[in-house]
C-alpha positions in Angstrom: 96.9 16.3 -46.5 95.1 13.8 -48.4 95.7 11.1 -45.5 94.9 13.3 -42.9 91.2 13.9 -44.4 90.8 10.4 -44.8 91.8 9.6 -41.1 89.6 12.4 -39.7 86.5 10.9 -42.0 87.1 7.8 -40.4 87.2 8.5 -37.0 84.3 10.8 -38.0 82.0 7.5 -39.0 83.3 6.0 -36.1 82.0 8.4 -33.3 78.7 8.7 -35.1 78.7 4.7 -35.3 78.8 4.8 -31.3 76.1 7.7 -30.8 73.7 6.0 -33.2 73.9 2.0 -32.3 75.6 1.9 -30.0 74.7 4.8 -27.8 73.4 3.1 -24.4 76.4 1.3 -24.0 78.4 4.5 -24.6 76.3 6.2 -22.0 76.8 3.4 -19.8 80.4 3.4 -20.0 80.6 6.9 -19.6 78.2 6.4 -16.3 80.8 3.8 -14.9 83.9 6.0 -15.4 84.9 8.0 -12.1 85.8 11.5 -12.2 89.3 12.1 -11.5 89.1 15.4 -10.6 87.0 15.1 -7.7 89.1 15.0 -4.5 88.7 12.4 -1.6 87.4 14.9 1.2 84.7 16.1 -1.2 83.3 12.0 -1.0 81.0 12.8 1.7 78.7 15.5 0.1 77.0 14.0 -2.8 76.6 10.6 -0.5 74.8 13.8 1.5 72.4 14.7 -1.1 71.8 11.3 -2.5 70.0 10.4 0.6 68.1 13.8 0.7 67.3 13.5 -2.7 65.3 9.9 -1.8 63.9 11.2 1.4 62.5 13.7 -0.9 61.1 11.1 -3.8 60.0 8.6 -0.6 58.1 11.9 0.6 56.8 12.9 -2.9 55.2 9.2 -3.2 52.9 9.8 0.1 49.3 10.6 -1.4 47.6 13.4 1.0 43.8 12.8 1.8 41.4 13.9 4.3 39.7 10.8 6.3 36.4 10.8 9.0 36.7 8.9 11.9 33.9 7.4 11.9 31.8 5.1 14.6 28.7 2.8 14.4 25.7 4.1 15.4 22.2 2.6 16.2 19.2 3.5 13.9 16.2 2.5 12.8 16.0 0.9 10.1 13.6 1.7 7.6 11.9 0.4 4.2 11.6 3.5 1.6 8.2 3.2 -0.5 7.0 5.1 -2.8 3.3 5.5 -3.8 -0.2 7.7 -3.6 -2.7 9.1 -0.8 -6.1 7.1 -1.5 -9.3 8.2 0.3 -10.0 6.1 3.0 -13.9 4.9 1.3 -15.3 6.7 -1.9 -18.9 5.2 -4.0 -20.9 6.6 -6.5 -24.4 6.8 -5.3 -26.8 5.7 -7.5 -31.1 5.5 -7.4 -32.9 2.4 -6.6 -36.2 3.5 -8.3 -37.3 5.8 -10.8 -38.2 9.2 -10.5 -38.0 12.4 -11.0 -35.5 14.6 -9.1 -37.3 17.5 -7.1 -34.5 18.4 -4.6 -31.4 21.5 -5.3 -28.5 19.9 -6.5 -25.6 20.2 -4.0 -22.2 21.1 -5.7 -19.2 19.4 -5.7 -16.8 20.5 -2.9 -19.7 20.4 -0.1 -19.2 18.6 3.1 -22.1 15.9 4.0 -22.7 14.2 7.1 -23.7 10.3 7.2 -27.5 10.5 5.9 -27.5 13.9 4.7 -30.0 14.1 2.1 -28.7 14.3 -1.4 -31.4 13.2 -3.8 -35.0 13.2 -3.1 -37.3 11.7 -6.0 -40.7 12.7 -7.0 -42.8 10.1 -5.1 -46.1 9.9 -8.0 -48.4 7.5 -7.4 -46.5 5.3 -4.8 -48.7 7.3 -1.9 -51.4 5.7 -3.4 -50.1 2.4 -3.9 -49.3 2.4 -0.2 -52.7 3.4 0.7 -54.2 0.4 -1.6 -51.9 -1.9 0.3 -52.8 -0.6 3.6 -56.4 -1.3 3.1 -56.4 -5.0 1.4 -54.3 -6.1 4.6 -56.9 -4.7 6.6 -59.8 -6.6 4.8 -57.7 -9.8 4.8 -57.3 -9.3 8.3 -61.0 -8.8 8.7 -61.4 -12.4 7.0 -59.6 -14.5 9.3 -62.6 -14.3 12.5 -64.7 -15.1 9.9 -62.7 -18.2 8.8 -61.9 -19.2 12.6 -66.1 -19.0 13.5 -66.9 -21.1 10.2 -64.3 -23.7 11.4 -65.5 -23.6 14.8 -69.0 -24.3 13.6 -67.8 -26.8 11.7 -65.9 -28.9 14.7 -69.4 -28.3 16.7 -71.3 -30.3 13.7 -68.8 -33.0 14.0 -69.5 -33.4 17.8 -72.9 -33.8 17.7 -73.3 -36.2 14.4 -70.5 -38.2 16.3 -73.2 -38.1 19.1 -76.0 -39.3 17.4 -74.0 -41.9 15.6 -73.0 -43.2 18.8 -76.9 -43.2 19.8 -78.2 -44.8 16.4 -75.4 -47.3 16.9 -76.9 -48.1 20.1 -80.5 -48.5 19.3 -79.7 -50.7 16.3 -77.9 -52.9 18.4 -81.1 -53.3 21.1 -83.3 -53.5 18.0 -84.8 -49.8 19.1 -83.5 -48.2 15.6 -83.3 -49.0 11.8 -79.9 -49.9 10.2 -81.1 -47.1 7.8 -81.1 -44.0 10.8 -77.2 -45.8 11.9 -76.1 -45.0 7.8 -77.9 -41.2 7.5 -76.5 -40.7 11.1 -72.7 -41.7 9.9 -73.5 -39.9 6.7 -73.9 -36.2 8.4 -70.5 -37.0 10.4 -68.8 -37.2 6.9 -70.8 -34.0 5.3 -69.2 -32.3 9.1 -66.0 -33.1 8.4 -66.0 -31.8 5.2 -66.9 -28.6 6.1 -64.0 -28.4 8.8 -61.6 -28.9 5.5 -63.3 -26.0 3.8 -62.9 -24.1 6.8 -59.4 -24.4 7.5 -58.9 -23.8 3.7 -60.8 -20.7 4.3 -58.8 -20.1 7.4 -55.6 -20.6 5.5 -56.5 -18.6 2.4 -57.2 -15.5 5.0 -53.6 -15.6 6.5 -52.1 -16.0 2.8 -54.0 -13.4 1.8 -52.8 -11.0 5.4 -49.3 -12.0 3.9 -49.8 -10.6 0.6 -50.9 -7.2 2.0 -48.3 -6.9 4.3 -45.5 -7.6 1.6 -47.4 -5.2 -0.6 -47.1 -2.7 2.1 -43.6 -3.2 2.7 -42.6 -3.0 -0.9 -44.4 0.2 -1.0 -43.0 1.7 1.8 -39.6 0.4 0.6 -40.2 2.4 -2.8 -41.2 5.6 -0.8 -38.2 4.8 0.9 -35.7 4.9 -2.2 -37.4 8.5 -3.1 -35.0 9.8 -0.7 -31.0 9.2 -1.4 -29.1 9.8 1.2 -24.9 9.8 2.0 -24.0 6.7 3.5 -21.0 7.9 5.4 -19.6 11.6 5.8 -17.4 12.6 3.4 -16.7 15.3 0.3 -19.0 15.1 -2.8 -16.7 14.1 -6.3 -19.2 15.5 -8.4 -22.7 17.7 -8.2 -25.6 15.5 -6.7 -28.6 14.7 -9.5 -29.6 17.9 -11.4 -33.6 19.3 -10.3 -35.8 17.9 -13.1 -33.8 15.1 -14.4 -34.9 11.8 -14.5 -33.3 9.1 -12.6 -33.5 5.2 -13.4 -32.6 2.3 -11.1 -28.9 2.5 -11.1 -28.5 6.7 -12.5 -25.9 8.0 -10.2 -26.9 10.8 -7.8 -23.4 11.6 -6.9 -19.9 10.5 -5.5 -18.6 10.8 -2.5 -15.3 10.6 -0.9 -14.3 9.9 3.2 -10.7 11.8 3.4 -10.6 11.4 7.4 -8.7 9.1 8.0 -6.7 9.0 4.8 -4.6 5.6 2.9 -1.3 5.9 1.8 -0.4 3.4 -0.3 2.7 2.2 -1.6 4.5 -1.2 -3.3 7.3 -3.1 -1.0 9.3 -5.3 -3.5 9.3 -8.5 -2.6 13.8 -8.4 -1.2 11.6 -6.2 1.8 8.4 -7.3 2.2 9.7 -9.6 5.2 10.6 -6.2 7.2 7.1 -4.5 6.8 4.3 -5.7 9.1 0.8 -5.2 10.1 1.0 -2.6 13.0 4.9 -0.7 12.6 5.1 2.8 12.7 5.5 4.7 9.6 6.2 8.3 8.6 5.5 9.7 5.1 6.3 13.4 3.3 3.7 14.3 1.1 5.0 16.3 -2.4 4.3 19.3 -0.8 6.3 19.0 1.8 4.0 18.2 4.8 4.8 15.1 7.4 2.5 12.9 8.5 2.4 9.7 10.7 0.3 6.7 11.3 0.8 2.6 11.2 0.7 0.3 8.4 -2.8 -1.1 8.3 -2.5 -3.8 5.5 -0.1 -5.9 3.9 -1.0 -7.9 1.0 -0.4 -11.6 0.7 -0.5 -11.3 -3.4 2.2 -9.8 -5.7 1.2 -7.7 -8.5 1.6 -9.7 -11.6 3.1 -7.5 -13.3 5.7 -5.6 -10.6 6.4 -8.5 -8.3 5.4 -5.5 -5.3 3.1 -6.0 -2.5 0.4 -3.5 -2.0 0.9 -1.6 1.9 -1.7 0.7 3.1 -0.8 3.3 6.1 -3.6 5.1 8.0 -2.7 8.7 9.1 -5.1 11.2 10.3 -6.1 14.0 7.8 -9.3 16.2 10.1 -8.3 19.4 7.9 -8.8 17.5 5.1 -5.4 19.4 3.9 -4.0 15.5 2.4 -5.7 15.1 -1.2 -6.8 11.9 -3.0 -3.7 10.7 -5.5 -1.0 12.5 -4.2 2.3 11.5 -4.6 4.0 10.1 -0.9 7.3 8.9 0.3 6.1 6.2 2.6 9.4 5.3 5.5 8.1 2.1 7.4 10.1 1.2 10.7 11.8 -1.9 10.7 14.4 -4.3 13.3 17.2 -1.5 14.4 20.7 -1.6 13.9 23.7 -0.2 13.7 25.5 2.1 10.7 28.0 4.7 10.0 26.5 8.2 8.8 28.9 9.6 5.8 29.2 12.0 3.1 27.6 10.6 0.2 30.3 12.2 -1.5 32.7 9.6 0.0 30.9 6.5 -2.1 33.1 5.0 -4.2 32.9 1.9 -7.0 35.8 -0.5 -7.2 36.9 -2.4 -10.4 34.0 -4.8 -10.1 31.1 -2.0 -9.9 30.6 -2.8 -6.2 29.5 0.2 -4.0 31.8 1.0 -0.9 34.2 3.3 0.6 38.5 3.7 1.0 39.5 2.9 4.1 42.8 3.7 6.0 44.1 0.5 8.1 46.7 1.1 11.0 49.8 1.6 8.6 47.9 4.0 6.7 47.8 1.9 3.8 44.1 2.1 1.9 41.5 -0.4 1.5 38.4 -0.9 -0.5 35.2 -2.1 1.8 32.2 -2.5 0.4 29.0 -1.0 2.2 25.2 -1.4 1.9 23.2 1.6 1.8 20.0 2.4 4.1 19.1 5.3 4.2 19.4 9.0 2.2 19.5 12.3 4.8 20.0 15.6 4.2 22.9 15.0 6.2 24.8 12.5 4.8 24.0 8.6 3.5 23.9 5.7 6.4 25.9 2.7 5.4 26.3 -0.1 6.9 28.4 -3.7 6.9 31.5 -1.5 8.1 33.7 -2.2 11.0 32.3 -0.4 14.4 35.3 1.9 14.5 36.9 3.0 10.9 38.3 6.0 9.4 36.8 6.9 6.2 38.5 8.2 3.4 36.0 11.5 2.2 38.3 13.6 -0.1 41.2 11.7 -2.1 40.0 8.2 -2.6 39.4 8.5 -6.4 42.9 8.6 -6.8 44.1 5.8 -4.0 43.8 2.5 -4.7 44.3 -0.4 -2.3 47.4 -0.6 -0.6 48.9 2.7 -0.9 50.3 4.7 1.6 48.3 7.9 2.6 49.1 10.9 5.0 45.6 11.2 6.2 44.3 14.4 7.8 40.7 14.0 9.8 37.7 16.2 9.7 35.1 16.0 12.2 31.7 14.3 11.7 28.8 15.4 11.3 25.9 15.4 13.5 
């Protein structure tokens, strides 16, 4: 009995030996060892479901997806800004002269016309002044005859003591006259033409003095003028005009105003599209409260902004209801050169291992592939991409879990408009 418990504790150690080191072998042995009880005729059957059993893991490897069938289409191409309405002119008015306002204040919110009246000044003494003016250019005026006869009378002088030089010349040569009637004669030629200098003096002092009175006169008119401040183009008043009684030094503002019709909509191109924006394209902008309006692109600028490397771009739309504001916010779309793209879900953008935007293809075998797209445009409809073959279908719902290379059972959807 003794033996026998030491025999069965041996081959005990033994099978456990084999299950615990040793156990792949002793599966693999037990994998290469034929049944004998199966029968010959019986061969065929698991050769049967061996193949369907690898049909059905080939089948099970197939990744289902649904794919587009997409094709190229020709747009235009656009540049997407984004910016601000700006009125089309705005300036503070301000007095050229002092005064004091006697006019109603108009209120901000009123609607003037180009020379409306918006301030008028208390005019004081200016009338006066004016008057004053009016009357010293009339005496100078009045002068000048006076001046012209005296220099006439003076040029007649000169003729006739040239005269009777020439005569006392003549008798002192033929011993007729004295040498002393030849020097008194010459004598009153010289006392002559001093008086024409005085005259013409006179003559010119007259015209300065017509001068002076007229620019007095101007000047006052100009400051009668300046009493009245008017709008120098029609637009919307910013702010009340000038209160009644206040008073209004050169350079007090009367009031601003703002021309809305036509409006600027500006917006910054970064310099990667400021080559596809001119002078002249069409352009299309939604306001933030939904409204569409259209116009052309009216300047470009030729300097970057320090600070944003943009370039300023001004669009003109009309605005005769006066419905666009100053400083809204706009989504400027400027047309550029057309060409072709594919529109897609944006739902079917994908990244691949190296963070580049694209989408999963399926090639002819139905094996995927990773193509990488550049974006144009965002629709309500879908995203246009473009840099994709005319003709490719597009994987939409699946490609997160592809990658390239595998096999897909693709099933299409139709496109959208």
């Amino acid at each position: 009995m003794r033996l026998v418990s030491i025999i069965t504790a041996i081959l005990v150690m033994t099978g456990l030996y084999f299950l615990v080191f040793e156990r792949e072998q002793l599966l693999q042995f037990a994998r290469d060892t034929p049944l004998a009880a199966a029968p010959e005729a019986t061969d065929e059957a698991p050769k049967e479901v061996a193949a369907d059993a690898t049909e059905t893991e080939d089948a099970s490897d197939i990744v289902r997806v649904v794919a587009l069938a997409s094709e190229a289409r020709t747009i235009e191409s656009a540049v997407i800004l984004r910016g601000r309405t700006e009125a089309a002119r705005e300036v503070t008015v301000a007095a050229e002269t002092s005064g004091q306002v006697i006019s109603e204040p108009l209120r901000k919110g009123a609607y003037v016309n180009e020379g409306d009246e918006m301030c008028r000044l208390d005019p004081g003494t200016r009338e006066a002044s004016l008057a004053e003016s009016k009357a010293r250019l009339t005496e100078a005026k009045g002068r000048v005859p006076e001046a012209q006869a005296a220099l006439a009378e003076a040029n007649a002088r000169v003729r006739e003591a040239e005269i009777n030089v020439n005569a006392a010349r003549k008798l002192s040569e033929g011993g007729f006259a004295s040498e002393t009637r030849l020097v008194s004669a010459e004598a009153v030629v010289e006392a002559a033409t001093a008086g024409i200098q005085r005259a013409n003096s006179s003559l010119s002092s007259a015209r300065a003095g017509i001068e002076a009175a007229e620019a007095a006169v101007a000047a006052a008119e100009r400051q009668i003028e300046q009493l009245t401040i008017t709008a120098p183009f029609a637009g919307l008043l910013e702010t009340d005009t000038a209160e009644l009684g206040s008073l209004m030094q050169p350079g007090s503002p009367c009031a601003t105003i703002i021309q809305l019709d036509p409006i600027k909509l500006v917006g910054f191109v970064p310099e990667a599209n400021v080559d596809k924006v001119e002078v002249g394209a069409t352009a299309q902008a939604r306001i933030n409260n939904g409204d569409t309006v259209s116009g052309r692109v009216t300047f470009l600028s030729r300097s970057a902004d320090d600070t944003t490397r943009t370039f300023r771009v001004e669009v003109e739309v009309p605005n005769t209801d006066l419905s666009i504001r100053d400083g809204q916010t706009v989504e400027i779309v400027v047309a550029a050169d057309d060409r072709t793209a594919h529109l897609i879900p944006q739902s079917a953008l994908t990244l691949n291992d190296d963070g580049l935007l694209g989408v999963r293809t399926v090639s002819e075998n139905n094996a995927t592939l990773f193509m990488p797209v550049t974006l144009i445009r965002d629709t309500a409809e879908g995203v246009w991409v473009a840099d994709l073959p005319d003709t490719v279908d597009i994987i939409t719902v699946g490609q997160e879990f592809v990658i390239d290379g595998v096999i897909v059972e693709p099933t299409f959807s139709e496109a959208s408009g």
